[in-house]
C-alpha positions as CSV (number, residue, x, y, z in Angstrom):
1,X,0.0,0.0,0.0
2,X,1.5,3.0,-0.9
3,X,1.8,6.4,1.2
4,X,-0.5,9.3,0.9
5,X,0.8,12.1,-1.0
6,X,0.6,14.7,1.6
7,X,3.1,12.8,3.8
8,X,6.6,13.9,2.5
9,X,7.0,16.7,4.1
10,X,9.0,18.9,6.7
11,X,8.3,18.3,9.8
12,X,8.5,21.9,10.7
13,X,7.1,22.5,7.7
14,X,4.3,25.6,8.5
15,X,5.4,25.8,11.8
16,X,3.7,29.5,13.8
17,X,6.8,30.2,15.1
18,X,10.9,29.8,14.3
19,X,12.6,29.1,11.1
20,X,11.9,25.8,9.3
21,X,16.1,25.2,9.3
22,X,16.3,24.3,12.8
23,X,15.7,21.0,13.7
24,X,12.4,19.3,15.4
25,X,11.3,20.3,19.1
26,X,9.3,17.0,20.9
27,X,7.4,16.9,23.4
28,X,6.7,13.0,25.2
29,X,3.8,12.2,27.4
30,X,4.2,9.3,29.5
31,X,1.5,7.2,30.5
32,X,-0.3,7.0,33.9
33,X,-3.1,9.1,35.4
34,X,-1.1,10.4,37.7
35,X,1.3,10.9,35.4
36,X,-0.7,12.9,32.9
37,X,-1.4,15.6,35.8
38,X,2.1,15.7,37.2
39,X,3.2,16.2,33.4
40,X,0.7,19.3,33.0
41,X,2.3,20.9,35.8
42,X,5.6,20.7,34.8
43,X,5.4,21.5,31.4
44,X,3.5,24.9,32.6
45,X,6.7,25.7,35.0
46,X,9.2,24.9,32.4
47,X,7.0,27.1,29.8
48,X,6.4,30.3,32.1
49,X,9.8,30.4,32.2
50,X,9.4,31.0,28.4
51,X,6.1,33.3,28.8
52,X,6.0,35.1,32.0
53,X,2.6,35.9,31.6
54,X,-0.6,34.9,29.8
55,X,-2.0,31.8,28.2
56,X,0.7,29.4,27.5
57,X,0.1,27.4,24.3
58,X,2.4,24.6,23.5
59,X,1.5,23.8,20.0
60,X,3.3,27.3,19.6
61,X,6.7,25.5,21.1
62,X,6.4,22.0,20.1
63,X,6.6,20.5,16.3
64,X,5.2,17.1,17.8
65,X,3.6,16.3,20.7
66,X,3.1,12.9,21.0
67,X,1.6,10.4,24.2
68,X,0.8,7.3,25.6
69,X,-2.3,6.2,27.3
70,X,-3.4,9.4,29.5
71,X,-0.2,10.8,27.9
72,X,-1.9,10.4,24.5
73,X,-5.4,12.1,25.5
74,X,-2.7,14.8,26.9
75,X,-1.1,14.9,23.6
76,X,-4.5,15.0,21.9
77,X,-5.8,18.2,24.2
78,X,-2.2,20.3,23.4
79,X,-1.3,18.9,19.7
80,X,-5.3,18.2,18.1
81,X,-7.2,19.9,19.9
82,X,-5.0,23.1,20.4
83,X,-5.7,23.9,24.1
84,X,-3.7,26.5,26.6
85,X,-2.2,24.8,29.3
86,X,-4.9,26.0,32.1
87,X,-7.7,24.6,29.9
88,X,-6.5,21.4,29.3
89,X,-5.0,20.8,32.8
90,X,-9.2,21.5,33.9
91,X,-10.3,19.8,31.2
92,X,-8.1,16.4,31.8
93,X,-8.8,16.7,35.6
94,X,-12.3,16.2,35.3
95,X,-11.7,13.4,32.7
96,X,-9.7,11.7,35.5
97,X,-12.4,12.3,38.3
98,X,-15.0,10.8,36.2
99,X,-13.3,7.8,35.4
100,X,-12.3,7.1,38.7
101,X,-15.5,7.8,40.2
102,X,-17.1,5.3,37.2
103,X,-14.6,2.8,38.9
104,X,-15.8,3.2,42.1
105,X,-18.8,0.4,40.7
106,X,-18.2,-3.5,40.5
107,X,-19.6,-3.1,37.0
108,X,-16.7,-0.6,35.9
109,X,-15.5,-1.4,32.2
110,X,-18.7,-0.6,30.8
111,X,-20.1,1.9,33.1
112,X,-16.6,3.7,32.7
113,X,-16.1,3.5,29.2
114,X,-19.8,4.9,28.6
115,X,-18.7,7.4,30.7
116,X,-15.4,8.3,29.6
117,X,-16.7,7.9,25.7
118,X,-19.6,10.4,26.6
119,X,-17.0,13.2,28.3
120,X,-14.2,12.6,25.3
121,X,-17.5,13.5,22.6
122,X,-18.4,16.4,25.1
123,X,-15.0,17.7,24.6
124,X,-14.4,17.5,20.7
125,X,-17.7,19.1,20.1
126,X,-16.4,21.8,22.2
127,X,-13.2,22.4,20.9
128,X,-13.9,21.5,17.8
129,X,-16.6,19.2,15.7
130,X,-18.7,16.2,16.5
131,X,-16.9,13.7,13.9
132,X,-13.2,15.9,14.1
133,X,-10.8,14.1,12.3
134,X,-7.0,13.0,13.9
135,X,-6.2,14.6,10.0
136,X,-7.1,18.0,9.7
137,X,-7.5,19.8,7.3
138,X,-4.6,21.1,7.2
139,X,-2.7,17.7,6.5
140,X,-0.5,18.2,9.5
141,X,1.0,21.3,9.3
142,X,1.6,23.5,12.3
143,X,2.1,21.6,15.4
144,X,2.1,18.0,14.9
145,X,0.4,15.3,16.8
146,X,0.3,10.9,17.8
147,X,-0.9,8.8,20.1
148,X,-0.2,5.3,20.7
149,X,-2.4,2.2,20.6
150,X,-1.9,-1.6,20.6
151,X,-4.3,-4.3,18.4
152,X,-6.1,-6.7,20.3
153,X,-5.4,-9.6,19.6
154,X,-1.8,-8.5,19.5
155,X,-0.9,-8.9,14.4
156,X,1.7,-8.2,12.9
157,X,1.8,-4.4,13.6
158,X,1.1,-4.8,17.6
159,X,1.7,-0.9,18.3
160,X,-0.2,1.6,15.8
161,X,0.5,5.4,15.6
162,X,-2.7,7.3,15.5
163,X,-1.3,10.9,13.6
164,X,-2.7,14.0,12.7
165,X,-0.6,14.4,10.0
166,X,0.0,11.6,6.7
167,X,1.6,8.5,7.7
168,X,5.2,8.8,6.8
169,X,5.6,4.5,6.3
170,X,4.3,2.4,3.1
171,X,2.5,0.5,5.4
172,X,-0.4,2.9,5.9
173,X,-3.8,2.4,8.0
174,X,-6.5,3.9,5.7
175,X,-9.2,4.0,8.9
176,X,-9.8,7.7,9.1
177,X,-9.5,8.3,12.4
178,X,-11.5,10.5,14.3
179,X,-10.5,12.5,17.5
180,X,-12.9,11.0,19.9
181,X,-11.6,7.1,18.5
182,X,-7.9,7.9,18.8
183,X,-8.1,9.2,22.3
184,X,-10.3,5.8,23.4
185,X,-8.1,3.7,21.4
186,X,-4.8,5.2,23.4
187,X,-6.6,5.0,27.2
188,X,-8.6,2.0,26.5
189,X,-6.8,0.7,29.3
190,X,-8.0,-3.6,30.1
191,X,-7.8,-2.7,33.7
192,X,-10.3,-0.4,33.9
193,X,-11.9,-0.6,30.5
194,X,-13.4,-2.7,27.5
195,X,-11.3,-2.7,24.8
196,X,-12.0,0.0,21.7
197,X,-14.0,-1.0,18.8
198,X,-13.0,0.7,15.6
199,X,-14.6,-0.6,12.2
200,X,-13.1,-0.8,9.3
201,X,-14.9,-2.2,5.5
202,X,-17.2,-4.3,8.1
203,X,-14.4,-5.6,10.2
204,X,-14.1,-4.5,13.8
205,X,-11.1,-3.8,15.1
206,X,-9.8,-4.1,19.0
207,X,-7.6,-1.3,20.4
208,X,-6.1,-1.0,23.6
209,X,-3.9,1.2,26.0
210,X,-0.3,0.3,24.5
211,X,1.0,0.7,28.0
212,X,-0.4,-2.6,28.7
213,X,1.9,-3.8,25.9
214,X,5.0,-2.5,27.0
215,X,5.2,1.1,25.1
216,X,4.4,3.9,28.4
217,X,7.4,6.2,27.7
218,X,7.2,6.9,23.7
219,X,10.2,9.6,23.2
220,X,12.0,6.6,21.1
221,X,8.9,6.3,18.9
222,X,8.9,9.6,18.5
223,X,12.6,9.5,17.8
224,X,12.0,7.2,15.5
225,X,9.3,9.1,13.4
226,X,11.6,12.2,13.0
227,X,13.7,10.1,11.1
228,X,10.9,8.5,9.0
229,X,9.4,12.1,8.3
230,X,12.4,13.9,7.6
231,X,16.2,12.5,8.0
232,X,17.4,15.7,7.1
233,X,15.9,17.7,10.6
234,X,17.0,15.6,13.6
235,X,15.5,16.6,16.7
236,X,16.9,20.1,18.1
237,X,15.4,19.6,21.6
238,X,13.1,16.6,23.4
239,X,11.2,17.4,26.2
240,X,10.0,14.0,28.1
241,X,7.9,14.5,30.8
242,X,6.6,11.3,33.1
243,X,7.4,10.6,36.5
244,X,9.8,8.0,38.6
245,X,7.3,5.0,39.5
246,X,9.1,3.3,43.2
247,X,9.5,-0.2,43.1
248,X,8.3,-2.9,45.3
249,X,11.1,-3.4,47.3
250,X,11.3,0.7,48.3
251,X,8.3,0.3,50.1
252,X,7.6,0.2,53.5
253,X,7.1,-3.6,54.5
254,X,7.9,-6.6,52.3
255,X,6.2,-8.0,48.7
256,X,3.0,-9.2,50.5
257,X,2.1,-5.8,52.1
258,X,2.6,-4.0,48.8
259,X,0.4,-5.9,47.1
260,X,-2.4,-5.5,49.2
261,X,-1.7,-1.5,49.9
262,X,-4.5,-1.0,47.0
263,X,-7.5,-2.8,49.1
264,X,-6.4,-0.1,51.5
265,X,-6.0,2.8,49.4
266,X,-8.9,2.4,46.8
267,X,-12.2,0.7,46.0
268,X,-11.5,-1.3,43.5
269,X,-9.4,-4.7,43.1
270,X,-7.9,-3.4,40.1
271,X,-5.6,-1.6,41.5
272,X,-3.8,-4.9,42.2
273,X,-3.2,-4.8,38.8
274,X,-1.7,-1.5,38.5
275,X,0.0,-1.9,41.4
276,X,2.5,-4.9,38.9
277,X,2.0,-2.8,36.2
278,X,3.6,-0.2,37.6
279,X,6.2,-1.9,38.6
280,X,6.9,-3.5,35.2
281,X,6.2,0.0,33.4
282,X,9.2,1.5,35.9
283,X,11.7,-1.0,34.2
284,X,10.5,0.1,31.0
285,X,11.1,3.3,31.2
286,X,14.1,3.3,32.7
287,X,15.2,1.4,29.4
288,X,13.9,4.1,27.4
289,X,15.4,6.8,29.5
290,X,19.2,4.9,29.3
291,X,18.3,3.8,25.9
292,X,17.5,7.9,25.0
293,X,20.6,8.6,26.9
294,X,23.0,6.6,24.9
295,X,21.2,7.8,21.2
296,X,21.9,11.6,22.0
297,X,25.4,11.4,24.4
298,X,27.3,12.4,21.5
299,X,25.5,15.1,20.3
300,X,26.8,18.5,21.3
301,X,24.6,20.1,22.8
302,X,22.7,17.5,24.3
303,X,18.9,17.7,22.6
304,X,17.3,15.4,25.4
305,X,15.8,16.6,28.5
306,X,13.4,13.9,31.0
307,X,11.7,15.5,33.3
308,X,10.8,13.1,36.1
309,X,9.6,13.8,40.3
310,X,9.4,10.5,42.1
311,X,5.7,10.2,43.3
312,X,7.0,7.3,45.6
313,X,3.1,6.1,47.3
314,X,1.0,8.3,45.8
315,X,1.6,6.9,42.4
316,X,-1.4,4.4,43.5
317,X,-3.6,6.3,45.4
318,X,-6.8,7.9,44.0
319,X,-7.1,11.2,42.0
320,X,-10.6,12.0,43.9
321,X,-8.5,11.4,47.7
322,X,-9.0,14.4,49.5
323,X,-5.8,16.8,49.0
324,X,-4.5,14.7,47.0
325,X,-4.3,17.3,43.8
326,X,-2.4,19.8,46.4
327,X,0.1,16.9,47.6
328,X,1.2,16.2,43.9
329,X,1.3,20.0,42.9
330,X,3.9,20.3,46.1
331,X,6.3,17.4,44.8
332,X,6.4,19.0,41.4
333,X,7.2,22.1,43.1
334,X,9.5,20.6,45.0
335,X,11.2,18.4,42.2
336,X,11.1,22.0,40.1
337,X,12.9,23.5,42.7
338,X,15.8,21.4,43.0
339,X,19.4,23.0,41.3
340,X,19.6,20.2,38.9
341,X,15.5,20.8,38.0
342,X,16.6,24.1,37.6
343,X,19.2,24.1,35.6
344,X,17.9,21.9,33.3
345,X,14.8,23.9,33.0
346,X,17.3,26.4,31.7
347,X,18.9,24.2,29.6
348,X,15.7,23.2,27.9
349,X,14.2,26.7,27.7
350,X,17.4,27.2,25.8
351,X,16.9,25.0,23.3
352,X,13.1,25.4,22.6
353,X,13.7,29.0,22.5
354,X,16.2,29.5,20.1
355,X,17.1,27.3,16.6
């Protein structure tokens, strides 16, 4: 199947701001409700720094944003949908509290994905239209956008990149995508929810969170797309923002009592299954961070920044726990804070400010 004609392009190609020379500024959401809100805090205290004052746009200082799971509706809200900062830290928020509250029943993956489908629709149709493609109308250009996914059952092509621009490979999925399928297709996690029906010249299609699959920290996908899109503009700076999950052994007490902190801490038993998740997802990103870390040491300056507090216990407790919202906004500001925070902030704002 050959690719579309619109997708050999620049990949700062119509860009609102800097010159089309430089190279390609990334921003990568890591998965995880948590996560996702930690991330919108940090990116808005590395981007004052940029914009003392006013809204704060990202699309304006990113060429791709690009996310897993909650990472990917993240990506969606800043990349598709084109939302300040303030907005779509409100707007994912409430996205959060719904789904956890929806979990809070023993029927949750299909009173939760009703729920989460109806609030992703509410959102579109305000930012934008009811049936709002993943392509625009403007093929891409501007800020660029993907989210991940993985097939269920796991084909030949487990992990699928849902863009907002033309697929870049010969391999190309001719399922227009729509806004409101991408973003349930990336956080269509089998903990919590059913997996995500797409179909396709009446065949349905199974899509799930590709966290579940291995893929939480995407910045090496998104690596990897650069150089599919355009060899010529290697990435000038990468922004990874996700957060440093603690493993079993750092908690208090041995294996047993960390498995069964979740009947403690929320309603639901499937938090058991975050709880290993999480600490299987913690040794995959720190294979992406070292893996990252090895791509870029010889470039001069170094392009890559990761961006990530520890979160230690309250990486498993609930979104909707009384203070809980204040407790994380303290150990960004905390992590923020620190000299080396700081002056890699610097370092960063450097490099996203200036070709």
């Amino acid at each position: 199947m050959s690719s579309p004609q619109h997708s050999n392009y620049s990949l700062t190609q119509g860009m609102e701001s800097g010159p089309s020379a430089r190279g390609v500024r990334i921003l990568s959401l890591d998965g995880g409700i948590v996560t996702g809100y930690t991330s919108l805090i940090m990116l808005k205290r590395l981007l004052r720094l940029m914009e003392p004052e006013g809204r704060i746009y990202p699309h304006k200082h990113f060429d791709l944003i690009c996310g897993t799971s909650s990472g990917g509706l993240i990506a969606i809200l800043l990349g598709r949908l084109r939302l300040d900062l303030d907005e779509a830290t409100s707007t994912y928020l409430n996205l959060m509290k719904l789904s956890e509250a929806s979990l809070r029943q023993w029927w949750w993956a299909r009173n939760t994905h009703r729920s989460l489908t109806a609030a992703i629709q509410d959102i579109v149709q305000e930012h934008g239209t009811k049936d709002m493609l993943m392509l625009g109308p403007d093929r891409g250009k501007g800020c660029k956008c993907f989210v991940t996914t993985a097939t269920v059952p796991r084909g030949q092509v487990p992990i699928r990149l849902l863009r907002s621009y033309g697929d870049p490979t010969d391999n190309v999925w001719p399922h227009p995508w729509t806004v409101e399928d991408a973003a349930l297709a990336a956080f269509g996690a089998p903990v919590y929810f059913r997996s995500h029906s797409v179909q396709h010249e009446n065949t349905n299609y199974h899509y799930e969170d590709a966290r579940f699959h291995g893929l939480n920290n995407p910045t090496i996908t998104a690596w990897d797309e650069c150089d599919r899109l355009d060899p010529k503009q290697p990435p000038h700076c990468i922004v990874n923002l996700g957060s440093r999950i603690t493993a079993p052994t750092e908690r208090s007490g041995n294996l047993s009592n960390w498995i069964l902190l979740p009947f403690q801490t929320a309603w639901t038993a499937s938090a058991v299954a975050c709880n290993l998740l999480n600490a299987v997802i913690g040794t995959f990103d720190t294979d992406t961070h070292e893996k990252m870390q090895r791509l870029t040491r010889k470039l001069e300056p170094n392009p890559y920044f990761r961006f990530s507090p520890k979160l230690g216990s309250l990486n498993n407790a609930s979104i909707l726990d009384e203070g809980f919202i204040g407790k994380l906004a303290d150990i960004v500001d905390s992590y923020v804070n620190e000299e080396e925070t700081e002056r890699q902030f610097k370092s960063c704002t450097r490099r996203l400010a200036f070709p």
